[in-house]
TORSERO-682029 format. One record per residue (C-alpha): residue number from 1; x, z, y; residue in one letter. Coordinates in steps of 0.05 Angstrom, whole numbers, padded with zeros to 5 digits, always signed. Each point is the difference from the previous one (the first is absolute). Example, Ala and Ser with C-alpha at 12.3 -4.5 7.8 and 13.67 -1.06 7.14 Angstrom:
BEGIN
(node 1, (+00246, +00156, -00090), a)
(node 2, (+00027, -00013, +00069), s)
***
This chain:
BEGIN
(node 1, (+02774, +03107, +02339), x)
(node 2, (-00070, +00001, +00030), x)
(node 3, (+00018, -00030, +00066), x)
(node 4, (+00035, -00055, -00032), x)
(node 5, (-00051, -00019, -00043), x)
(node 6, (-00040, +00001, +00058), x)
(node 7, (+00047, -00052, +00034), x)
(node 8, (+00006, -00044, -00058), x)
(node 9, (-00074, -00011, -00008), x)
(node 10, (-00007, -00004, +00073), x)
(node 11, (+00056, -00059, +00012), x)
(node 12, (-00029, -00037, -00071), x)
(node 13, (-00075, +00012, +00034), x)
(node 14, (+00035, -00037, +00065), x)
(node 15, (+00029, -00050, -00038), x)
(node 16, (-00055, -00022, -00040), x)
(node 17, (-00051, -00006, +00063), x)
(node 18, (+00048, -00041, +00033), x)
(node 19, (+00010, -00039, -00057), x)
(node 20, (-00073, -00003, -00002), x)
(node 21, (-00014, -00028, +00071), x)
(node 22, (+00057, -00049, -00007), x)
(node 23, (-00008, -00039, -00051), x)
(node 24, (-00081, +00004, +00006), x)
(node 25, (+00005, -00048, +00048), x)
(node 26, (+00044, -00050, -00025), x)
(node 27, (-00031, -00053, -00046), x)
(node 28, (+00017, +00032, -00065), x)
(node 29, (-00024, -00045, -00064), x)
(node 30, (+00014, -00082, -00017), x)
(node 31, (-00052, -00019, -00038), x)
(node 32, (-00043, -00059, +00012), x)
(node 33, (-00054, +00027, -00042), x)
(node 34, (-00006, +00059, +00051), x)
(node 35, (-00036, -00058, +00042), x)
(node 36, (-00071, +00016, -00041), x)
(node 37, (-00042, +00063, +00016), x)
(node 38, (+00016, +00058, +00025), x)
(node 39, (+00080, -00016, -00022), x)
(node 40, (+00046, +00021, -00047), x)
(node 41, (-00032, +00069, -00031), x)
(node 42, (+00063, +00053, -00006), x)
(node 43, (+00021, +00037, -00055), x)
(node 44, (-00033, +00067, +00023), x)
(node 45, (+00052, +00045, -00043), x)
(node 46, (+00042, +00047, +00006), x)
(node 47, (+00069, -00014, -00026), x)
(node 48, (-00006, +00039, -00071), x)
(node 49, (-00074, -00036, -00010), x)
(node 50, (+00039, -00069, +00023), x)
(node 51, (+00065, +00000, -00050), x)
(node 52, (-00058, +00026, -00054), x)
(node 53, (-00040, -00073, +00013), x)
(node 54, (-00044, +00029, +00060), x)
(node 55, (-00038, +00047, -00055), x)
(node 56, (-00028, +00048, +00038), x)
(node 57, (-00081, +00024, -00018), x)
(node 58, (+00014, +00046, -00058), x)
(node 59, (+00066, +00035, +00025), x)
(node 60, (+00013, +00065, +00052), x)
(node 61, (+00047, +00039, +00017), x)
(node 62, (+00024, +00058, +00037), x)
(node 63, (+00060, -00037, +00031), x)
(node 64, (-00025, -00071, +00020), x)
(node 65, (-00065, -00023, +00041), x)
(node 66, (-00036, -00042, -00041), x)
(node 67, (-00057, -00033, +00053), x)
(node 68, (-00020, -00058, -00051), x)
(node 69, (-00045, +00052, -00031), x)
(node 70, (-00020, +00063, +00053), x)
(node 71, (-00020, +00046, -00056), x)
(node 72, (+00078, +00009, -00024), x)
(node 73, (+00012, +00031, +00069), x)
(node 74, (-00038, +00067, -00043), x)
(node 75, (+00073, +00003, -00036), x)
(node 76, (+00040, +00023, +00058), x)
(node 77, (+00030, +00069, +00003), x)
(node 78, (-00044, +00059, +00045), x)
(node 79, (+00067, +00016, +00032), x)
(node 80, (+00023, -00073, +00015), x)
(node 81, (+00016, -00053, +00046), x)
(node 82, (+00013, -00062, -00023), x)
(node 83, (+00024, -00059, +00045), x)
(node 84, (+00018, -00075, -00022), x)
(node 85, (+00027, -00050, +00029), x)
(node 86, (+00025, -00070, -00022), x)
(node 87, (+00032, -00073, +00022), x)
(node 88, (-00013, -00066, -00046), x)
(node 89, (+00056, -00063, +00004), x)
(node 90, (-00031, -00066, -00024), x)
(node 91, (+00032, -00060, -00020), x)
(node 92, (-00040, -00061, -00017), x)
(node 93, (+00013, -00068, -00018), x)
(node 94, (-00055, -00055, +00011), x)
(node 95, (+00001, -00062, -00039), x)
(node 96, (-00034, -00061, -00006), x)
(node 97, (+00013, -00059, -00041), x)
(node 98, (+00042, -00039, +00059), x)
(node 99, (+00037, +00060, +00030), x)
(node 100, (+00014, +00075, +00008), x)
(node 101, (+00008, +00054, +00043), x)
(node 102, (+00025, +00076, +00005), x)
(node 103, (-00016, +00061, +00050), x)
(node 104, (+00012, +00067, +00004), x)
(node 105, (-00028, +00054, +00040), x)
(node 106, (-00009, +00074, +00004), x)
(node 107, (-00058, +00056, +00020), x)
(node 108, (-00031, +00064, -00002), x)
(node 109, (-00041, +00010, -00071), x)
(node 110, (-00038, +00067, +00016), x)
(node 111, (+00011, +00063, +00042), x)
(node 112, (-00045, +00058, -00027), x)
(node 113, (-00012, +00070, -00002), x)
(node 114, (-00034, +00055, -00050), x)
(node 115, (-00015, +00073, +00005), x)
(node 116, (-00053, +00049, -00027), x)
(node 117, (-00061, +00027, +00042), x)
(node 118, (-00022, +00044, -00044), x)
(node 119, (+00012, +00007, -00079), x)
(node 120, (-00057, -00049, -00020), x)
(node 121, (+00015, -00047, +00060), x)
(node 122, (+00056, -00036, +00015), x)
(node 123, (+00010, -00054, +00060), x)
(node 124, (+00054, -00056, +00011), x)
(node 125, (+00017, -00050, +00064), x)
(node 126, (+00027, -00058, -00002), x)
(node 127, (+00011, -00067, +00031), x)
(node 128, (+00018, -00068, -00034), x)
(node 129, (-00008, -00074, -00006), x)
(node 130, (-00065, -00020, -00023), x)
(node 131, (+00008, -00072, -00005), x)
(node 132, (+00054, -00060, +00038), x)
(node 133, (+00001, -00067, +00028), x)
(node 134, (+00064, -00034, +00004), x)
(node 135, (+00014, -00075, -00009), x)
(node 136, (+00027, -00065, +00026), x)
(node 137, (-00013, -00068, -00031), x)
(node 138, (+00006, -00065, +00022), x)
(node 139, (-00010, -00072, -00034), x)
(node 140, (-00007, -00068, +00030), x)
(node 141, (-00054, -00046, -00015), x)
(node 142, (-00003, -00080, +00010), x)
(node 143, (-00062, -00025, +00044), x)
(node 144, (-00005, -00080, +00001), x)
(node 145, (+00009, -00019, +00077), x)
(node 146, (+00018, +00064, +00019), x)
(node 147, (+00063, +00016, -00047), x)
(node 148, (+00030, +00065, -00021), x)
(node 149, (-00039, +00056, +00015), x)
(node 150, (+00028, +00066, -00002), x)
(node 151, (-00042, +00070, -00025), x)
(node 152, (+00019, +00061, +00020), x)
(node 153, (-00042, +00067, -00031), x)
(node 154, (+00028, +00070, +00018), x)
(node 155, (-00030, +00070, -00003), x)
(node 156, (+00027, +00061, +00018), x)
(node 157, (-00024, +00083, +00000), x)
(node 158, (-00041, +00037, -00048), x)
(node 159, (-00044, +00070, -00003), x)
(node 160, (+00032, +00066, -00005), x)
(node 161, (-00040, +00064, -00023), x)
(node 162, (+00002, +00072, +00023), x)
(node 163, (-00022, +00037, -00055), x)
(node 164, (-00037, +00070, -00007), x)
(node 165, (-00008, +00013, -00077), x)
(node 166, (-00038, +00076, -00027), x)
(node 167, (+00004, +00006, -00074), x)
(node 168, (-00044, +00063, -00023), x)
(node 169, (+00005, +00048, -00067), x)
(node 170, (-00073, -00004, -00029), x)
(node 171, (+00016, +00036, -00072), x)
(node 172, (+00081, +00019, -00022), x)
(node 173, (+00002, -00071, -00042), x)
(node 174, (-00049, -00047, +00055), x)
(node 175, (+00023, -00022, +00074), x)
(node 176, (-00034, -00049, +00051), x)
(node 177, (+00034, -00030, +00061), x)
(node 178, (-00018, -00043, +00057), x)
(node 179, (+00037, -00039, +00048), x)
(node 180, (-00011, -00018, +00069), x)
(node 181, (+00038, -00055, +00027), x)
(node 182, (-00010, -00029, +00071), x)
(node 183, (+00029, -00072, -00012), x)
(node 184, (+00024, -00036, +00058), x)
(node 185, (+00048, -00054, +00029), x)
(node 186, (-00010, -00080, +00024), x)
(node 187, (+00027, -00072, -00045), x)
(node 188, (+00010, -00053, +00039), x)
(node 189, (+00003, -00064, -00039), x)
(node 190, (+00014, -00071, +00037), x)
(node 191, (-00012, -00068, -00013), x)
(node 192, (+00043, -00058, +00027), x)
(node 193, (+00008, -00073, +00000), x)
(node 194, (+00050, -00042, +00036), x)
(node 195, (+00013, -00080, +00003), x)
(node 196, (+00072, -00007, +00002), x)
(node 197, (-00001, -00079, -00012), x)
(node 198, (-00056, -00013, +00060), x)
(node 199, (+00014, +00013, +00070), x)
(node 200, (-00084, -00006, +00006), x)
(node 201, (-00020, +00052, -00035), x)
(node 202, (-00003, +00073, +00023), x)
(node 203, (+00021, +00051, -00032), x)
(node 204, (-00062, +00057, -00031), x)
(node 205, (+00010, +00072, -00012), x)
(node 206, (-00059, +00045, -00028), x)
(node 207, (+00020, +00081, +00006), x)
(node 208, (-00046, +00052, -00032), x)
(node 209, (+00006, +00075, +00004), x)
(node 210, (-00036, +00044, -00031), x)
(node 211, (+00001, +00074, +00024), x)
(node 212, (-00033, +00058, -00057), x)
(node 213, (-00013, +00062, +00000), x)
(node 214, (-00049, +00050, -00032), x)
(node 215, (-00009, +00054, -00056), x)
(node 216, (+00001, -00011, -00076), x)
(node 217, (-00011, +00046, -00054), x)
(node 218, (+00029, +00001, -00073), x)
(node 219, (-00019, +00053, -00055), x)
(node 220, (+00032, +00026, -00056), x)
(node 221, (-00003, +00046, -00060), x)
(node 222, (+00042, +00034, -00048), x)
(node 223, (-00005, +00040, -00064), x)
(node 224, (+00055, +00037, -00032), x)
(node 225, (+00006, +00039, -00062), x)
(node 226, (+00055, +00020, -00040), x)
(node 227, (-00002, -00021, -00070), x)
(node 228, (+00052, +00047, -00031), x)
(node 229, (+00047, +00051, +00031), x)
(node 230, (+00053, -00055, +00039), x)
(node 231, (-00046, -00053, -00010), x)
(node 232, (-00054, -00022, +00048), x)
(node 233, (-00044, -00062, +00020), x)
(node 234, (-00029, -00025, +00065), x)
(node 235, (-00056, -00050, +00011), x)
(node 236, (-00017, -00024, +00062), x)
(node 237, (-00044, -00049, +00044), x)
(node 238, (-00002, -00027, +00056), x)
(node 239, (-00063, -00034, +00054), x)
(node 240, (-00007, -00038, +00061), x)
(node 241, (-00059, -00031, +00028), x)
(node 242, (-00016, -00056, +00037), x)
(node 243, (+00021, +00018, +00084), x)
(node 244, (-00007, -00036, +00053), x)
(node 245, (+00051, +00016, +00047), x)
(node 246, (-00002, -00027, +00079), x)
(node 247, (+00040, -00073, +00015), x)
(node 248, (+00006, -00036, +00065), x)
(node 249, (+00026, -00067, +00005), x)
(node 250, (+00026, -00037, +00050), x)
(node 251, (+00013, -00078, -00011), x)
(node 252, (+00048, -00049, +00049), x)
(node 253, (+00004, -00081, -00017), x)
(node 254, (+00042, -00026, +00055), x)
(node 255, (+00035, -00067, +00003), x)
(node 256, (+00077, -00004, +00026), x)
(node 257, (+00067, -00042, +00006), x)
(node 258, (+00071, +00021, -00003), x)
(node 259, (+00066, -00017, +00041), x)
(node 260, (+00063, +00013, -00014), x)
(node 261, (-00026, +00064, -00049), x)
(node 262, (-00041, +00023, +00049), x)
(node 263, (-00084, +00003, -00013), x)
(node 264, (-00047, -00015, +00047), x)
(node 265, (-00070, +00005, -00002), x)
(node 266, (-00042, -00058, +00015), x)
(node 267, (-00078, +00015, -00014), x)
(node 268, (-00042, +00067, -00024), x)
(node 269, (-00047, -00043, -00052), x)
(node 270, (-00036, +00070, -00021), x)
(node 271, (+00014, +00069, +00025), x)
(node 272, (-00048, +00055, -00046), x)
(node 273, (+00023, +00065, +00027), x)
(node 274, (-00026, +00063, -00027), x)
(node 275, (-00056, -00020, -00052), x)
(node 276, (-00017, +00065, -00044), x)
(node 277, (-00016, +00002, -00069), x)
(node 278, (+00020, +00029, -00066), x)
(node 279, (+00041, +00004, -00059), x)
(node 280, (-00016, +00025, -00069), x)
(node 281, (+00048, +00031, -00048), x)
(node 282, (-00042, -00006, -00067), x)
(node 283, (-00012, +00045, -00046), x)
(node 284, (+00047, +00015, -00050), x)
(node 285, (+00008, +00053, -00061), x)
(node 286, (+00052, +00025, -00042), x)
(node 287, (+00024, +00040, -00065), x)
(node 288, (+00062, +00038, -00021), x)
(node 289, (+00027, +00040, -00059), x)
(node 290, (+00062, +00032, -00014), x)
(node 291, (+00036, +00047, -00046), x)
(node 292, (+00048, +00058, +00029), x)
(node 293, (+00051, +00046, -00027), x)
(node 294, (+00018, +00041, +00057), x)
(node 295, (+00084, -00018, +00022), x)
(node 296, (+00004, -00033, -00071), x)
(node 297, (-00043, -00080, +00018), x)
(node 298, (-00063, -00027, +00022), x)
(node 299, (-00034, -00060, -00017), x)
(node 300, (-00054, -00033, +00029), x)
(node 301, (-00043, -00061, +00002), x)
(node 302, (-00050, -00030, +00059), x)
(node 303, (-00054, -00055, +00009), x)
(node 304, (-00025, -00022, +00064), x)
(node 305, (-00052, -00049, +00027), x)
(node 306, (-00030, -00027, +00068), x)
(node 307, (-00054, -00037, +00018), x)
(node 308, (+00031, -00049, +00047), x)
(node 309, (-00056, -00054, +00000), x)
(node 310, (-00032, +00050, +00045), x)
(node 311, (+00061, -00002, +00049), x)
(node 312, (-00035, -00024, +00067), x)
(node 313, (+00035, -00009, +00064), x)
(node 314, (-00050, -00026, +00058), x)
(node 315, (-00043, -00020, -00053), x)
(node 316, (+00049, -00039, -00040), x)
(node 317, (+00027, +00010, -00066), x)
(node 318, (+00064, -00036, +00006), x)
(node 319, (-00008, -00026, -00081), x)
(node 320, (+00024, +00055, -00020), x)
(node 321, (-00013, +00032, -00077), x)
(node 322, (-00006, +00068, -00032), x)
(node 323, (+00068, +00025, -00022), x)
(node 324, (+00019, +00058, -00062), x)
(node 325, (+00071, +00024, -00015), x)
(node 326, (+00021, +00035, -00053), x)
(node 327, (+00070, +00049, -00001), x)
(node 328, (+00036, +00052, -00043), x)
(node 329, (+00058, +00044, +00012), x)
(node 330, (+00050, +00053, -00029), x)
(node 331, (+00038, +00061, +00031), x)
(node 332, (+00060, +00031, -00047), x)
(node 333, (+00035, +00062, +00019), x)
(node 334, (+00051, +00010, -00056), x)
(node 335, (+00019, +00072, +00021), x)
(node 336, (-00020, +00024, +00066), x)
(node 337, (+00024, +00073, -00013), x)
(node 338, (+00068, -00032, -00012), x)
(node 339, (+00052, +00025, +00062), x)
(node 340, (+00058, -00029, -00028), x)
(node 341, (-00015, -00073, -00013), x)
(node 342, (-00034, -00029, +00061), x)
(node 343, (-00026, -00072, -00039), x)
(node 344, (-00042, +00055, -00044), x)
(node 345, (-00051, +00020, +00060), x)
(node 346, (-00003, -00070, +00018), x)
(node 347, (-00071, -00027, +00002), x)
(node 348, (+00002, -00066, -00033), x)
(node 349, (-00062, -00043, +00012), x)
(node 350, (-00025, -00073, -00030), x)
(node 351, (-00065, -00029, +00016), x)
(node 352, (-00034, -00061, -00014), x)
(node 353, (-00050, -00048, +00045), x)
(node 354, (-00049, -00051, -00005), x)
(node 355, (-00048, -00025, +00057), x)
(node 356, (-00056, -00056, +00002), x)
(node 357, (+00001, -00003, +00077), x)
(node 358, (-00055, -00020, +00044), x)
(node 359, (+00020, -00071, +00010), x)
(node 360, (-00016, -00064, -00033), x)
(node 361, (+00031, -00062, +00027), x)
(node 362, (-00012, -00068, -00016), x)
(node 363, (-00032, +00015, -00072), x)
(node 364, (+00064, +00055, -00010), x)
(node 365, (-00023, +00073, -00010), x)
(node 366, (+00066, +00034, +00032), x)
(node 367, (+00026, +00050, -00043), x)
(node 368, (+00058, +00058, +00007), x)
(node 369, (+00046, +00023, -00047), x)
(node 370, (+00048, +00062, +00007), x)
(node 371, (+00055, +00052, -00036), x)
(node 372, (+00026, +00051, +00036), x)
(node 373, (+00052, +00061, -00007), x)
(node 374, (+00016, +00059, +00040), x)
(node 375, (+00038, +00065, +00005), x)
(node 376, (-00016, +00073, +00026), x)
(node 377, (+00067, +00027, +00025), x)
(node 378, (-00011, +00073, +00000), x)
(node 379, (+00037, +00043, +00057), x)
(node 380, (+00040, +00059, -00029), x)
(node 381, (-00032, +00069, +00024), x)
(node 382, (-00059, -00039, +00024), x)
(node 383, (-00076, -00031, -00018), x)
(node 384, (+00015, -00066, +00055), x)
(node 385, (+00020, -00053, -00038), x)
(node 386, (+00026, -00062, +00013), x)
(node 387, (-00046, -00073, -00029), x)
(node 388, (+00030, -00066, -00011), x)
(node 389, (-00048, -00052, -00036), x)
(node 390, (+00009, -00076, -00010), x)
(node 391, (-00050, -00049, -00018), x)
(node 392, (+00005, -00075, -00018), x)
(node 393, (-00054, -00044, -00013), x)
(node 394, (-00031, -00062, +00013), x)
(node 395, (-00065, -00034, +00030), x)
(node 396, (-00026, -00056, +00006), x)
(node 397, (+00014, -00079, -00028), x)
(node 398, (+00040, -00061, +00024), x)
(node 399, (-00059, -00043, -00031), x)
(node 400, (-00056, -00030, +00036), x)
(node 401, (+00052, -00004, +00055), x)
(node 402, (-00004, +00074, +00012), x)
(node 403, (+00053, +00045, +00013), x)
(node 404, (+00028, +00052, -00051), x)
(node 405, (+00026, +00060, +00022), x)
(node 406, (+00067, +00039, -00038), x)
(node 407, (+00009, +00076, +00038), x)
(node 408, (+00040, +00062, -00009), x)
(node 409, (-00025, +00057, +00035), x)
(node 410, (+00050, +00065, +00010), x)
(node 411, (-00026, +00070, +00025), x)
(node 412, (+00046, +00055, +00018), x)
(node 413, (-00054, +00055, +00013), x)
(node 414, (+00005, +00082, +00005), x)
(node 415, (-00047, +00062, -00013), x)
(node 416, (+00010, +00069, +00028), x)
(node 417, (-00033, +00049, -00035), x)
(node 418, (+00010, +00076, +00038), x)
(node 419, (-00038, +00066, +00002), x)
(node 420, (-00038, +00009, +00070), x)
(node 421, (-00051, +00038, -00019), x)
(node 422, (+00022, +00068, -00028), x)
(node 423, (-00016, +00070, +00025), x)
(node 424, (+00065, +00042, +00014), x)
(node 425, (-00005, +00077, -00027), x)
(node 426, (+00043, +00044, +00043), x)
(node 427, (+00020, +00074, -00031), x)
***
C-alpha cells in the first residue's frame, strides 16, 4: 500500500513538472489588454478558492494551500504533507463591433507544497504564474499618398514566481504569515508596420523585451475563533508594499522587405541592448471574512485593492489606474460521513466575482465580471481529492472601439493530504 502510494504521487509529481515546463513556454493567454503593464495578472488560487470566486483571505485549511493569505498555512496538520497541483483551460472570445474571434489554450495554474516545521511554524513551496503576455492584433490604416498601411502589435511571455511562504502560531486563535516570492521571466512585445500598396516604402519593426527578476514580499494575518461548539469565524488580511524588483530591457527597430514569405532585414534604425532599470509592483491591501462549520459549509467574502498609479516600469506608468475587486464564495458538504451515497461527500462550491481592473482606455474604466462553480471529488479511503472549478465571466466593452472579452476558464486540480511526520512506537 505504502509503496504504491509512493509511486502514485511520484508519477503525478512527474507529470505535473513536465506539464509545468511545457506549456510555460508556450504563449499561453489571448488577450489584447495583456499588452498594458506588467500583463494579464493571474488568478493566484487554488482550485477550491477559484470555483468559490477566488475568495481566499479569511479561509484555511488543513487539506489545501491557501498562498493568497500566508497566515492560513498555521491550519495545516503537525503530522502532514500536503501537495497541490493544478492545470487551467481557457476559452475566450474577443469581439469588437466589426468582427470576432475565438482561442483556446491550456497551462499550468500552480504547483505547491506544505508541511510543518515545528507546531507553531508551518512552511509551503510553490511555483506559479504571476502574470502573462499573449496577443496578436492587426488593423490597417489609410495614409493619403502612401495607401493602406498595415499595424501589426504582438506580445508574448510573462513572470512566474517561486514562492517560499512561513505562516507562524502567535496565540491558539492569531496567525501571521509571510511570503517570499522571487519573480522572474522576460515579455517581449513588438511593433510592426508594413506598406503593402507601395513598393517605396520599407517595411519597420520595433521588438522590446523585457527580462525581470527579483524578490517581493506579501503579508498576511488571520484570526480565528469559534463562536459556538461547530461554529467558527475567520478574519483575515492581507499587505504588500511597494517593491522594486530588477528589469533589463533590450530594444531592436529594424527596417526589412519580404520575398516570396521570406523576411529580410534591411537596416538596424536603433539597437538598445541591455539598459537596466526597474519595475514596481505597488502596494496593495486586502480583507477577508468567513463563517465555517467544520465538513457541514463555509462561506466567505473578500475585498481587495492596488495602487496601480504607482506601477512604474523604466520610469513610466503606462496610464495605468488603481484597481479593487470584490468576491464571495460557498462550500456545501451535504454528508461527508456518508459511505454509501458518493454525491453526499461531494464538495459543491459557487462563488461570485467582480473586478475594477487597472486599465482605462479611451475614457472606459475596464471592468470584470465573474460566477463560478466547482466540485471536490473525495477519494474513498483517502484525504487527496480530486478539484474541478469553472468560471465564466466577462471584461471589457465593444464601445469606444475597444474590444470586449467573453471567457470560460476550467481547472481540473488535485490535493494530497498524507501523514509524513509521525513517530513509530515499536513493542
Amino acid at each position: 500500500m505504502i509503496k504504491n502510494l509512493c509511486n502514485y504521487r511520484f508519477c503525478l509529481s512527474a507529470l505535473f513538472l513536465f506539464l509545468y515546463y511545457s506549456l510555460s513556454a508556450q504563449t499561453i493567454i489571448t488577450s489584447p489588454y495583456s499588452r498594458y503593464g506588467i500583463g494579464d495578472l493571474t488568478a493566484n488560487a487554488n482550485a477550491r478558492n477559484f470555483s468559490m470566486g477566488g475568495t481566499s483571505i479569511g479561509i484555511r485549511s488543513p487539506y489545501h494551500i491557501n498562498f493568497i493569505n500566508p497566515a492560513s498555512y498555521t491550519a495545516f496538520d503537525s503530522t502532514s504533507f500536503v501537495f497541490e497541483g493544478g492545470v487551467i483551460f481557457n476559452y475566450v472570445q474577443l469581439k469588437t463591433n466589426l468582427q470576432a474571434a475565438s482561442r483556446t489554450y491550456a497551462s499550468v495554474g500552480y504547483l505547491t507544497f506544505g508541511f510543518p516545521v515545528a507546531k507553531w511554524w508551518k512552511t509551503t513551496l510553490g511555483l506559479l504564474p504571476y502574470s502573462n503576455v499573449g496577443y496578436n492584433v492587426s488593423f490597417d490604416d489609410v495614409v493619403p499618398q502612401i495607401g493602406r498601411v498595415t499595424r501589426i502589435y504582438s506580445g508574448s511571455g510573462g513572470i512566474n514566481r517561486f514562492l517560499w511562504g512561513n505562516g507562524f502560531k502567535l496565540t491558539k486563535n492569531l496567525s501571521i504569515g509571510i511570503n517570499a516570492s522571487y519573480l522572474f521571466g522576460s515579455m517581449v512585445r513588438e511593433s510592426s508596420s508594413t506598406f503593402p500598396d507601395s513598393t517605396y516604402y520599407m517595411n519597420f519593426r520595433e521588438a522590446n523585451n523585457i527580462t525581470v527578476s527579483g524578490l517581493y514580499f506579501d503579508y498576511g494575518i488571520q484570526y480565528s475563533a469559534k463562536l459556538k461548539k461547530d461554529l467558527s469565524l475567520t478574519a483575515g488580511a492581507i499587505f504588500g508594499t511597494n517593491t522594486n524588483v530588477n528589469a533589463k530591457t533590450d530594444l531592436l527597430a529594424t527596417t526589412y522587405f519580404t520575398n516570396n514569405g521570406t523576411e529580410y532585414t534591411k537596416d538596424t534604425i536603433r539597437n538598445e541592448p541591455g539598459t537596466r532599470g526597474t519595475i514596481t509592483i505597488p502596494l496593495m491591501f486586502g480583507l477577508g471574512m468567513s463563517f465555517e462549520k467544520p465538513d457541514k459549509w463555509i462561506i466567505g467574502a473578500d475585498y481587495r485593492w492596488q495602487n496601480w498609479k504607482n506601477y512604474r516600469a523604466f520610469g513610466t506608468n503606462d496610464s495605468l489606474v488603481n484597481s479593487y475587486c470584490f468576491s464571495a464564495g460557498a462550500e456545501l458538504i451535504p454528508d461527508i460521513n456518508n459511505y454509501t451515497n458518493y454525491f453526499k461527500r461531494v464538495r459543491y462550491r459557487l462563488g461570485l466575482r467582480y473586478n475594477s481592473t487597472y486599465l482605462q482606455l479611451r475614457q472606459k474604466h475596464l471592468n470584470e465580471f465573474a460566477v463560478s462553480l466547482g466540485f471536490g471529488l473525495p477519494i474513498r479511503g483517502m484525504k487527496t481529492g480530486i478539484n474541478l472549478s469553472a468560471e465564466l465571466g466577462t471584461r471589457g466593452t465593444t464601445q469606444s472601439n475597444l474590444i470586449k472579452e467573453t471567457y470560460f476558464n476550467f481547472v481540473i486540480g488535485f490535493s494530497i493530504y498524507e501523514r509524513w511526520f509521525i513517530k513509530r512506537k515499536y513493542f
